[in-house]
C-alpha positions as CSV (number, residue, x, y, z in Angstrom):
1,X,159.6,32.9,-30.2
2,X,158.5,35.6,-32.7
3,X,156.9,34.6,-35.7
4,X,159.2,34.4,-38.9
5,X,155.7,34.9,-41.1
6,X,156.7,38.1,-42.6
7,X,153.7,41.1,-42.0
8,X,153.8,41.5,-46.1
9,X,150.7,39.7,-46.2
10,X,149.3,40.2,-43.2
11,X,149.7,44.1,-44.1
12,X,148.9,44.1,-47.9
13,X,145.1,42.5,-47.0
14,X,144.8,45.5,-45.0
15,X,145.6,48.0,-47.1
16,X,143.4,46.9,-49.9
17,X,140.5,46.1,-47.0
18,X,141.5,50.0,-46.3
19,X,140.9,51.2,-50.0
20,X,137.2,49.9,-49.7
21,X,135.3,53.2,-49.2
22,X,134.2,56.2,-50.8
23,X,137.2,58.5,-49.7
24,X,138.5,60.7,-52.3
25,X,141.6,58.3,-52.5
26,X,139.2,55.1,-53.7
27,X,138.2,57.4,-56.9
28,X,142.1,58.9,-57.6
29,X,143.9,57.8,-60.7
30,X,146.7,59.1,-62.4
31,X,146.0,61.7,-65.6
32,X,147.8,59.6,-68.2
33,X,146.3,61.4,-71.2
34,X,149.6,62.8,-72.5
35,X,150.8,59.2,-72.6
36,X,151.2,56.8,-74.9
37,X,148.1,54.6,-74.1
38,X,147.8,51.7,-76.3
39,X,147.6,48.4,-75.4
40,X,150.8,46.3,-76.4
41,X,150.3,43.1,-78.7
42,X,152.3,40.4,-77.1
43,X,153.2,37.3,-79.1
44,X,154.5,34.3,-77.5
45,X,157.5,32.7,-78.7
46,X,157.5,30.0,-76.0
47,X,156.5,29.2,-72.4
48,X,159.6,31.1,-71.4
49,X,159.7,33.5,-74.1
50,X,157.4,36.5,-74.3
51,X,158.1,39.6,-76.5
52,X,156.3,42.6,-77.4
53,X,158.2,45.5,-80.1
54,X,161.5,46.0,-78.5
55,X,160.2,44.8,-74.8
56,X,160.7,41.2,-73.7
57,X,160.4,38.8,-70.9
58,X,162.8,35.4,-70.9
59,X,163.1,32.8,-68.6
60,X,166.9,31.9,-67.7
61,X,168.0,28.1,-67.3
62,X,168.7,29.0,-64.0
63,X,164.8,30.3,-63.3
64,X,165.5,33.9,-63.0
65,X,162.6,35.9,-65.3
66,X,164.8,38.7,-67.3
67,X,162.6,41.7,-67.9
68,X,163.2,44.5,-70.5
69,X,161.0,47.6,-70.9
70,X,161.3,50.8,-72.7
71,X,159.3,54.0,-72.8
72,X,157.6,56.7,-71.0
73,X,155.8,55.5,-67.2
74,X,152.5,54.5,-68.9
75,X,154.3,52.4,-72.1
76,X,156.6,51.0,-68.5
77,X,153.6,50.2,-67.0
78,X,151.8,48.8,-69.8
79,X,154.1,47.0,-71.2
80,X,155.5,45.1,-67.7
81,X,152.0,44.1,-67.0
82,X,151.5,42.7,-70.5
83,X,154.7,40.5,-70.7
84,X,154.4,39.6,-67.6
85,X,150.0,39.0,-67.0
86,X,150.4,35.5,-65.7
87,X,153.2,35.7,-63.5
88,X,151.3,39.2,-61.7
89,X,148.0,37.7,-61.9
90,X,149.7,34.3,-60.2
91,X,151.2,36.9,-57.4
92,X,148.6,38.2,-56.6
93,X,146.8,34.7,-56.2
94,X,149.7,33.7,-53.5
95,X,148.9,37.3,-51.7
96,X,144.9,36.9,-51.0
97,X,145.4,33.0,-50.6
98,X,146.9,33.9,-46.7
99,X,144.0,36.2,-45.9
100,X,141.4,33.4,-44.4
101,X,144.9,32.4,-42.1
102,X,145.8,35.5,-41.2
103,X,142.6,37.5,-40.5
104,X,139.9,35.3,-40.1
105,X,137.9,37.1,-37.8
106,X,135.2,39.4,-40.0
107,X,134.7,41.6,-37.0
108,X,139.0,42.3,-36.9
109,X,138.6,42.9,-40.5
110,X,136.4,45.6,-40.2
111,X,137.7,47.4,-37.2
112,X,141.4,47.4,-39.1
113,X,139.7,48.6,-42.4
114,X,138.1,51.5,-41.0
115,X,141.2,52.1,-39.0
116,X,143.6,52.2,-42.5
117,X,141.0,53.3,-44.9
118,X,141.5,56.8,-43.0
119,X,145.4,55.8,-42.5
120,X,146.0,55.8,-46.0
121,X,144.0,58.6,-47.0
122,X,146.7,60.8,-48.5
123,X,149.0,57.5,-49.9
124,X,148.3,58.5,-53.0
125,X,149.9,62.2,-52.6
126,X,153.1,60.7,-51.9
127,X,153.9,58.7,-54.4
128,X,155.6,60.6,-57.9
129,X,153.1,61.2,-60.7
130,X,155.5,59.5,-63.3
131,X,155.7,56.2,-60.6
132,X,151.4,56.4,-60.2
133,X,151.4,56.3,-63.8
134,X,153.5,53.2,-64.0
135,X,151.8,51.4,-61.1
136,X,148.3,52.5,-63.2
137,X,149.6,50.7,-66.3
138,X,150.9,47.2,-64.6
139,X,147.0,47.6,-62.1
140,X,144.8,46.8,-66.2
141,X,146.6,43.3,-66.1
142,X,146.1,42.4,-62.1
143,X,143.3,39.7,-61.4
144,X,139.3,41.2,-61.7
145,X,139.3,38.2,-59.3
146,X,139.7,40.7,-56.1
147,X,137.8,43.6,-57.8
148,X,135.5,43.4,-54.8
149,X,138.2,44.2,-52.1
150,X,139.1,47.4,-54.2
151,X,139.7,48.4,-57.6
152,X,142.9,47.6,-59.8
153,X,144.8,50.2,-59.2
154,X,144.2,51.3,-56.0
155,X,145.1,47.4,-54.9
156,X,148.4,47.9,-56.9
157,X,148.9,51.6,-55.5
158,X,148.4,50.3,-51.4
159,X,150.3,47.1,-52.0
160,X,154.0,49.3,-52.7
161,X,153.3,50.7,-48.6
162,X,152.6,47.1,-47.4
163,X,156.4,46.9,-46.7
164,X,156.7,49.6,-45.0
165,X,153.4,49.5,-43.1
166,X,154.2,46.1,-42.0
167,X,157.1,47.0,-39.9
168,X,155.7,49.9,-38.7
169,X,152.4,48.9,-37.6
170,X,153.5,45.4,-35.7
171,X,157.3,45.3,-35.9
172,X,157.8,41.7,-35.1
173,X,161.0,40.6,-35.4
174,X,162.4,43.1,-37.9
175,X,163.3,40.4,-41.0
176,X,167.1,41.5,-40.9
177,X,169.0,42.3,-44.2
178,X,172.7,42.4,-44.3
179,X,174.6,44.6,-46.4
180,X,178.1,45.6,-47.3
181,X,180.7,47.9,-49.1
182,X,184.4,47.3,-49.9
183,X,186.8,50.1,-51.8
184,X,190.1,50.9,-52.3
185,X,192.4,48.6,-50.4
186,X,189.8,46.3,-49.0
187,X,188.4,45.3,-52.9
188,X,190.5,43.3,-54.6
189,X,191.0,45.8,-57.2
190,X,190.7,49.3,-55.6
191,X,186.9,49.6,-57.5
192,X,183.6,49.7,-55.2
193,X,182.5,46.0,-54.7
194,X,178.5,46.0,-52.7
195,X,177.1,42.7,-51.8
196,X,173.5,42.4,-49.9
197,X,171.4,39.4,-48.6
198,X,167.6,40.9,-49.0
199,X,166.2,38.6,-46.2
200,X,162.3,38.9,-46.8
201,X,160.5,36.1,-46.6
202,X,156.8,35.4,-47.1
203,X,156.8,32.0,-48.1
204,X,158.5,29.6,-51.0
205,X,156.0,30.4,-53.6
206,X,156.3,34.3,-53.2
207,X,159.9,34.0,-54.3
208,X,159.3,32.0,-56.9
209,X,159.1,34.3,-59.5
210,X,161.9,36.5,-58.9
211,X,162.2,39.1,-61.8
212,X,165.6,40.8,-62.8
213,X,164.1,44.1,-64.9
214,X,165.8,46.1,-67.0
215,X,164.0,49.1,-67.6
216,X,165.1,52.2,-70.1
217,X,162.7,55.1,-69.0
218,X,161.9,58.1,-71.6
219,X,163.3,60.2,-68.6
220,X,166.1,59.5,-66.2
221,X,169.0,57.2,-66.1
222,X,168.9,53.3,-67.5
223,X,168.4,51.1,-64.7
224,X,168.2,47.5,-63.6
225,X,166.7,46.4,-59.8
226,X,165.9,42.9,-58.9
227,X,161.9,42.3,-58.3
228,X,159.2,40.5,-58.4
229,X,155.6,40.7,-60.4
230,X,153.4,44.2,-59.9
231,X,156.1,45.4,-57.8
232,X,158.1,49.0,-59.2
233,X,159.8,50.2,-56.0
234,X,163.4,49.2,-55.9
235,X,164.8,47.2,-53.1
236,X,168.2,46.7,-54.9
237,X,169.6,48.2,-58.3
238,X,171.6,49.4,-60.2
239,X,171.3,52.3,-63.0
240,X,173.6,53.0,-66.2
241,X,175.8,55.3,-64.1
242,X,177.3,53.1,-61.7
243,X,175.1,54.2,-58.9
244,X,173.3,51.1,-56.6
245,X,170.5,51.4,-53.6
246,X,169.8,48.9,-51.1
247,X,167.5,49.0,-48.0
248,X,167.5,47.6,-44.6
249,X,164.4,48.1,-42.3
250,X,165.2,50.1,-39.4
251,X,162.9,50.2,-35.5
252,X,160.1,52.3,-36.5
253,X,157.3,54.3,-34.0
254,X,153.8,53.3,-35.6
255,X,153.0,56.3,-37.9
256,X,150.2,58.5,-38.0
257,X,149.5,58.7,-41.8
258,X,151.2,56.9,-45.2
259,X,153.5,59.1,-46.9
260,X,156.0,58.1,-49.4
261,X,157.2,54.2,-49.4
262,X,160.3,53.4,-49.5
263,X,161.1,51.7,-51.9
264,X,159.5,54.6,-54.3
265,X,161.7,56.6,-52.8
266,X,164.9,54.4,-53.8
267,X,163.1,53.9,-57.3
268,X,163.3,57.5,-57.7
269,X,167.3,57.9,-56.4
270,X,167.8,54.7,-59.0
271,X,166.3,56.7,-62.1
272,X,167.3,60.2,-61.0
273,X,170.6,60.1,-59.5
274,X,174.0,59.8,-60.4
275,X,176.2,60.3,-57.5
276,X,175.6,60.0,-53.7
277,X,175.4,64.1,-53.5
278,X,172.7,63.7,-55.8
279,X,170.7,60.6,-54.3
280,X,171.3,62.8,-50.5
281,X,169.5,65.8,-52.2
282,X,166.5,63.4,-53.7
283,X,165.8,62.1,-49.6
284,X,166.5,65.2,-48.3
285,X,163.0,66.0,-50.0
286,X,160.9,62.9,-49.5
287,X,159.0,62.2,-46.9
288,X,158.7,58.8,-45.8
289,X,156.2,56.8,-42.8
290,X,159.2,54.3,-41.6
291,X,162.8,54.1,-40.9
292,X,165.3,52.8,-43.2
293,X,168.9,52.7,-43.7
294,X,169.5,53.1,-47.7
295,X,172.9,52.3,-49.1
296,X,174.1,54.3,-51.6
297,X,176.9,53.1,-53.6
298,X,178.6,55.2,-56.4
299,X,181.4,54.1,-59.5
300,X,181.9,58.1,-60.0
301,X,182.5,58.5,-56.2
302,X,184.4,55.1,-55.6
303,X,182.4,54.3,-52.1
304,X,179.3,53.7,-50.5
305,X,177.2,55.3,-47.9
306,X,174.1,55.2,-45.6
307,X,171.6,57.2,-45.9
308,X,169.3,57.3,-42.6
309,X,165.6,58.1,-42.9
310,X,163.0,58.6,-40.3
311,X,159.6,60.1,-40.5
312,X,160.9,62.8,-39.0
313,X,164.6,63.6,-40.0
314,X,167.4,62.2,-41.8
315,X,171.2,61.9,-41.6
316,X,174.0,60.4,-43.4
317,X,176.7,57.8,-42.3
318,X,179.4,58.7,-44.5
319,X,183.2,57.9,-42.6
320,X,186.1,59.3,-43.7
321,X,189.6,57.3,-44.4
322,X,187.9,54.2,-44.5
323,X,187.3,51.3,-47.3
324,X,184.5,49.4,-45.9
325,X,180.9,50.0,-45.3
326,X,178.6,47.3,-43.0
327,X,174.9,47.7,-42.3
328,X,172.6,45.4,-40.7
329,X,169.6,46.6,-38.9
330,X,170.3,49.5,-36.9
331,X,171.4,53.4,-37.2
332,X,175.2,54.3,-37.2
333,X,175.1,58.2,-38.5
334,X,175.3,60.9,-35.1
335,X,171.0,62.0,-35.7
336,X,169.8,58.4,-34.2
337,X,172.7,55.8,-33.2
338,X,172.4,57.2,-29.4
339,X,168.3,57.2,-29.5
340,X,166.7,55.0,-27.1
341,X,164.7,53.1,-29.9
342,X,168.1,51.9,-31.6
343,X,169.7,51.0,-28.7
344,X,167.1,48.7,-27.8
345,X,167.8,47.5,-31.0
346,X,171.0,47.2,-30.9
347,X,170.3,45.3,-27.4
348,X,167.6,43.0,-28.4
349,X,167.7,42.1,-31.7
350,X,170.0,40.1,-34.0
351,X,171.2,42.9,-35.9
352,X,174.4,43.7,-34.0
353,X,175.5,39.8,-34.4
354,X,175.1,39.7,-37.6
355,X,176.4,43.1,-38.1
356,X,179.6,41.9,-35.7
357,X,179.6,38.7,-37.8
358,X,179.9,40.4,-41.4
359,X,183.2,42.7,-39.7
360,X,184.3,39.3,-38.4
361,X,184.6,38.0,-41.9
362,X,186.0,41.3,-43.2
363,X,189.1,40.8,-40.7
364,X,189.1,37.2,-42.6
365,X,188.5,38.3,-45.9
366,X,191.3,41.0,-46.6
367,X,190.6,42.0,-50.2
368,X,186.7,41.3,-51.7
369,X,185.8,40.1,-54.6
370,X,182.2,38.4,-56.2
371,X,183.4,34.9,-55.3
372,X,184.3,36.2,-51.8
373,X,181.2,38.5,-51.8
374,X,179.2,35.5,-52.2
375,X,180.8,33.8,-49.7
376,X,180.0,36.2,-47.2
377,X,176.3,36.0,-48.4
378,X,175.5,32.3,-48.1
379,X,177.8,32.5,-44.7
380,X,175.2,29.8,-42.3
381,X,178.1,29.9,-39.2
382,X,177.9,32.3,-36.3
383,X,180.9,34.2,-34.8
384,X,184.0,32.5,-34.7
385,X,182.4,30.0,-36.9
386,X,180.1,28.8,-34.1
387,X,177.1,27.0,-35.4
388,X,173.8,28.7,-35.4
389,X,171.3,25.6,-36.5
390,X,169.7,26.6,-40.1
391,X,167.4,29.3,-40.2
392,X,168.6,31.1,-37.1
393,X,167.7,34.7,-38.0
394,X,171.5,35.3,-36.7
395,X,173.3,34.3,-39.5
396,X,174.0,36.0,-42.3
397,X,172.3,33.1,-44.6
398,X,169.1,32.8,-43.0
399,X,168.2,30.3,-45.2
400,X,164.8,32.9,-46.4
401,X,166.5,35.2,-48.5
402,X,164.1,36.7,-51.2
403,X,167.6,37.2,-53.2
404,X,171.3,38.0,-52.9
405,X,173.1,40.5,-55.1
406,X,176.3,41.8,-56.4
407,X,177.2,44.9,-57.6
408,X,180.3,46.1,-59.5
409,X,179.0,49.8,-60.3
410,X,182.2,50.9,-62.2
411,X,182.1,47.9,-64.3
412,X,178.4,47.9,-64.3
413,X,178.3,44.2,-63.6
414,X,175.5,43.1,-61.1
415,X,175.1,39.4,-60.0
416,X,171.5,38.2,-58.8
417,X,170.8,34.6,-57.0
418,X,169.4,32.1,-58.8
419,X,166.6,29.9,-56.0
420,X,166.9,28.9,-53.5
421,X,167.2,31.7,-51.5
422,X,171.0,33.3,-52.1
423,X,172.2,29.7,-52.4
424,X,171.4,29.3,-56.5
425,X,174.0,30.4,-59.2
426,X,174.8,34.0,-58.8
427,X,173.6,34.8,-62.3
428,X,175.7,37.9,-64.0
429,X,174.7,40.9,-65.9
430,X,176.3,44.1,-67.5
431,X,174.4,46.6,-68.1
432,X,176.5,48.5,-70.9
433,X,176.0,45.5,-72.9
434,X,172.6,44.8,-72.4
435,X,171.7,48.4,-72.3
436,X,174.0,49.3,-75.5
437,X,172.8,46.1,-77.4
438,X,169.4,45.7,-77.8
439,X,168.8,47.3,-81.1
440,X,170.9,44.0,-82.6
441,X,170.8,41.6,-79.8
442,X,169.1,38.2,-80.7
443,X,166.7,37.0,-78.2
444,X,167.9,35.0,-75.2
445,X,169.4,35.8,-71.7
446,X,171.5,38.9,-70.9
447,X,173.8,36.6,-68.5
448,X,177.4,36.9,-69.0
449,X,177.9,33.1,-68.4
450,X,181.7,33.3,-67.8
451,X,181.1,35.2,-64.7
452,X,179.1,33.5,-63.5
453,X,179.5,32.1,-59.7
454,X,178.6,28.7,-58.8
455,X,175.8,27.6,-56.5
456,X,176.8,26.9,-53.3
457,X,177.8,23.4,-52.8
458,X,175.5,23.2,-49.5
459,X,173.0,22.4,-52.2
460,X,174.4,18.8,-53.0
461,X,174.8,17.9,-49.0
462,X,172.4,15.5,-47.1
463,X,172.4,18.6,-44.0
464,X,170.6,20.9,-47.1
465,X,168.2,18.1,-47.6
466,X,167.8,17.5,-44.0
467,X,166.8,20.8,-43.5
468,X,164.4,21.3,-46.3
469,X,162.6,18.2,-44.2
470,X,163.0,20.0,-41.0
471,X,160.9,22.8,-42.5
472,X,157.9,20.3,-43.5
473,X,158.2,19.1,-40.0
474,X,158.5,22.5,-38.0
475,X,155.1,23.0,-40.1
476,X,153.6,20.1,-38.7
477,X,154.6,21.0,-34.7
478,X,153.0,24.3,-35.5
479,X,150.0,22.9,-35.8
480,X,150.4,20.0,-33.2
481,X,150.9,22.5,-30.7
482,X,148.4,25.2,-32.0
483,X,145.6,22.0,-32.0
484,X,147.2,20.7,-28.5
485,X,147.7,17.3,-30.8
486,X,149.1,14.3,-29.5
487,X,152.9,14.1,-30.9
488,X,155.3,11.1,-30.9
489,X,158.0,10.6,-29.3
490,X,159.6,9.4,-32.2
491,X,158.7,12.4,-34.3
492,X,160.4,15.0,-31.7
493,X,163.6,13.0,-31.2
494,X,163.2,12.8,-35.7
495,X,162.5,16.3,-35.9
496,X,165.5,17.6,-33.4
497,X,167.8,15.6,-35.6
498,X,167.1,17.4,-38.2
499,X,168.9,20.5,-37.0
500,X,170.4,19.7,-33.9
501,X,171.8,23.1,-33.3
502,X,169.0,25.1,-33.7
503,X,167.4,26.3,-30.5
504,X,163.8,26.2,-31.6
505,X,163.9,22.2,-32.0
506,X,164.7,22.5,-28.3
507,X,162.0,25.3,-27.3
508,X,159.2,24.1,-29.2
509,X,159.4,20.4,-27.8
510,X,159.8,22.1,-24.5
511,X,156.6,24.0,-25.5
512,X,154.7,20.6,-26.4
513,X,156.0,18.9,-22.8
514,X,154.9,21.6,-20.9
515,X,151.1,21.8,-22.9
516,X,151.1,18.3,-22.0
517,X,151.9,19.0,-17.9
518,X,155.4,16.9,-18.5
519,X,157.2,19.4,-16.6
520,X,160.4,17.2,-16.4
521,X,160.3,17.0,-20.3
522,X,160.1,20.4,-21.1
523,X,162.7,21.3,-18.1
524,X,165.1,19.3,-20.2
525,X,164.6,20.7,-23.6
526,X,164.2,24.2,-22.1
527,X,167.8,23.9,-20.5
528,X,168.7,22.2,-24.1
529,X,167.2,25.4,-25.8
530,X,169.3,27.8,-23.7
531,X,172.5,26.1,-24.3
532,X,172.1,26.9,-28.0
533,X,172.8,30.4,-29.6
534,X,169.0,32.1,-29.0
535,X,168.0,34.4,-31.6
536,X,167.1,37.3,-29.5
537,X,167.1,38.2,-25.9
538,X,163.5,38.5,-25.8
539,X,163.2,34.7,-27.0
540,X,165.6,33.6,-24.6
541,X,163.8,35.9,-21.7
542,X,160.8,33.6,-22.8
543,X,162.4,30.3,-22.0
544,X,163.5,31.9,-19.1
545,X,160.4,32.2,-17.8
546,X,158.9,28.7,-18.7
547,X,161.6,27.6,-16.6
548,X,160.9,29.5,-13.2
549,X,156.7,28.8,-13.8
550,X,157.6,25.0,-14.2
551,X,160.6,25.2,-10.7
552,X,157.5,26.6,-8.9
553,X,155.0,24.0,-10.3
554,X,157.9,21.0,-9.3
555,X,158.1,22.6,-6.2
């Protein structure tokens, strides 16, 4: 089974190991002379109320942080890490807490940061003055805590390619986002209608403190993207004109040098761009380390496309007489759908079932709306309604989601999951109000409350609560069988209970019995695991071959 422990982490300690050094990229920072460099006075109101001049930071009641920030990229800069100094400082904290687990060896640790200190060497060149300014002015508020790894803002810098890096470099199981686009006769009233599940998970305190920012730049368009703290590349947003990006990792070939992020690339098509023409022309001249599938989506166009980026070309998926747009994990445009890399892919990952499973609910679904949007999202079934066991990376709710959003681009209205996962209150925003209202708005939450949609009711069940105990004991097998501990009979038959229709239950006792020489044991809960709907092929090759090494050991 591959490990769900995403390679953010694992990624983000090598990259800041990497900036230890004396290369010319350990000493670069940002000329910010012509900006506007002083430090912002930020008073207080409450625990969940910090303000400072026009620029704010509020705690919802449904724990989303709402960010608003004005100015030119240092005053951006400045002024997010000011507002929000604990909650970065805290992020960073949950970051470098996973290094001693994930890289204990000191002699790994040096090989890989000799390795990426010459990897990243031009990093720096790649990523927009105006974005290094901003990144600059959130780095004086990170942690002196890791100063020793490498300095502010080189850690901030190196942290925005950890992303990217990750699935590049080691490309487990690609963490698979799901995304869609409905116009015309497929929305329920003929305006674009984008819904996306961003399925990145590092662990429960990591998306904590997610951060809806709302951010009014001296240049470029108004903008909102859904974040989290010292992070300024978009993942998914929204600016003033109606125009949306969202990304979906892609199978990448490892690199041979950083280049431009991603998601400073989609930061830059947020701020810059007002229709898809425009946002083509901004990639067209980028060039990025990884592949990724962008979606574009347009209120002045009416639609959505994908735009498909490689380290070494592009292309756009962009059908004609259609109403719907679906992307999970793999290329559709004519430049890479036929490549060998995608068809493996398409062939041994879960991004085709889920990808099968969001046209599946199309076909159900004839016109889509937010409440059906949001459906779609928190969808835990497989095809046909089969079920998957919670957590199986083949659903569309994976049960890890970093967030869930909506988007509404002519209306301007964006809703944004409330924890946990995509399952919370999908919290509503417009941006003309917000954006239009701030000289005379009084402070508290930008939420339109009457648009609001509900949590999901799967909250409230005893199978949600069953599985929030299934995760405490998949933990705990983890370790029994990393430790070759002694388990219980009890505790497997407890733990399979749990979530009877997953196939891991099934495959990790098998895993235990066969540790333990039980051959018979883990025969039976192999053949359990295989009955169930396997993840991958590559997992269920796996079993396959547990089961022939224990026939021949019976024999």
């Amino acid at each position: 089974m591959k490990s769900r422990i995403n390679l953010y982490f694992f990624v983000s300690f090598l990259l800041v190991l990497a900036s230890c050094g004396t290369s010319k990229s350990m000493h670069h920072q940002p000329e910010v002379s012509n900006f506007n460099g002083a430090k912002p006075i930020v008073t207080k109101l409450s625990d969940s109320i910090f303000i400072s001049g026009q620029n704010s930071l509020l705690k919802n009641k449904q724990g989303l942080w709402e960010l608003y920030v004005e100015g030119d990229p240092l005053e951006i800069g400045l002024n997010t890490g000011a507002l929000s100094d604990s909650l970065l400082k805290n992020q960073e904290h949950i970051f470098f807490s996973k290094i001693q687990d994930i890289i204990p060896s000191q002699f790994q640790q040096k090989i890989l940061r000799q390795f990426l200190k010459w990897y990243n060497r031009k990093l720096y060149l790649n990523v927009p003055e105006e974005y290094q300014t901003e990144i600059y002015g959130i780095s004086q508020y990170t942690s002196h805590d890791f100063d020793n790894i490498a300095p502010q803002y080189q850690r901030s810098l190196y942290l925005h390619g950890a992303h990217d890096i990750g699935h590049a470099l080691q490309d487990l199981a690609l963490v698979g986002c799901s995304s869609f686009a409905a116009w015309g006769e497929k929305s329920e009233d003929g305006n674009l209608i984008l819904g996306r599940n961003f399925d990145f998970y590092v662990n429960d305190a990591f998306a904590e403190n997610k951060i809806v920012a709302f951010i009014n730049p001296k240049e470029g368009h108004q903008f909102m993207m859904v974040t989290w703290p010292g992070m300024i590349g978009a993942v998914s947003g929204m600016n003033e004109q109606g125009l949306t990006v969202t990304i979906n990792a892609g199978k990448s070939k490892i690199p041979m040098i950083a280049k431009t992020p991603i998601s400073i690339l989609t930061r830059e098509i947020l701020q810059h761009a007002a229709t898809i023409e425009e946002a083509i022309a901004i990639a067209k001249k980028t060039a990025v380390f990884v592949s990724e599938s962008i979606m574009v989506g347009s209120a002045l166009d009416n639609k959505a496309i994908l735009i498909e980026v490689s380290p070494k070309k592009m292309d756009v998926y962009d059908v004609p007489n259609t109403n719907q747009l679906i992307c999970s994990n793999h290329f559709q445009s004519d430049a890479f759908k036929n490549e060998e890399q995608n068809q493996s892919q398409i062939a041994n990952s879960h991004s085709k079932y889920r990808f099968d499973r969001m046209q599946e609910l199309f076909a159900e679904n004839p016109k889509i709306n937010p409440k059906v949007a949001s459906q779609i999202l928190r969808n835990k079934d497989g095809l046909q309604n089969i079920p998957l066991g919670y957590g199986n990376e083949k659903a569309l709710n994976q049960l890890m989601a970093h967030h869930g959003v909506i988007f509404k681009p002519k209306e301007k209205l964006v809703w944004v999951s409330a924890n946990p996962y995509q399952l919370g209150e999908f919290v509503c925003y417009n941006l003309d109000s917000i954006f239009k209202g701030m000289k005379t708005k009084p402070m508290g939450s930008f939420q339109q409350k009457n648009l609001n949609v509900p949590q999901d009711p799967f909250l409230e069940t005893a199978t949600y609560k069953n599985y929030q105990k299934f995760r405490i004991e998949d933990h705990k097998i983890d370790l029994y069988l990393k430790n070759k501990e002694l388990i219980s009979p009890g505790f497997i038959q407890e733990y399979q209970s749990l979530n009877p229709d997953y196939w891991v239950v099934y495959y990790k006792a098998g895993l235990y019995f066969y540790q333990k020489k039980e051959y018979r044991l883990s025969q039976a809960n192999f053949e359990k695991a295989l009955t169930k709907e396997i993840t991958t092929v590559p997992d269920k090759t796996a079993i396959e071959k547990y089961l022939k090494k224990i026939k021949r050991k019976l024999q």
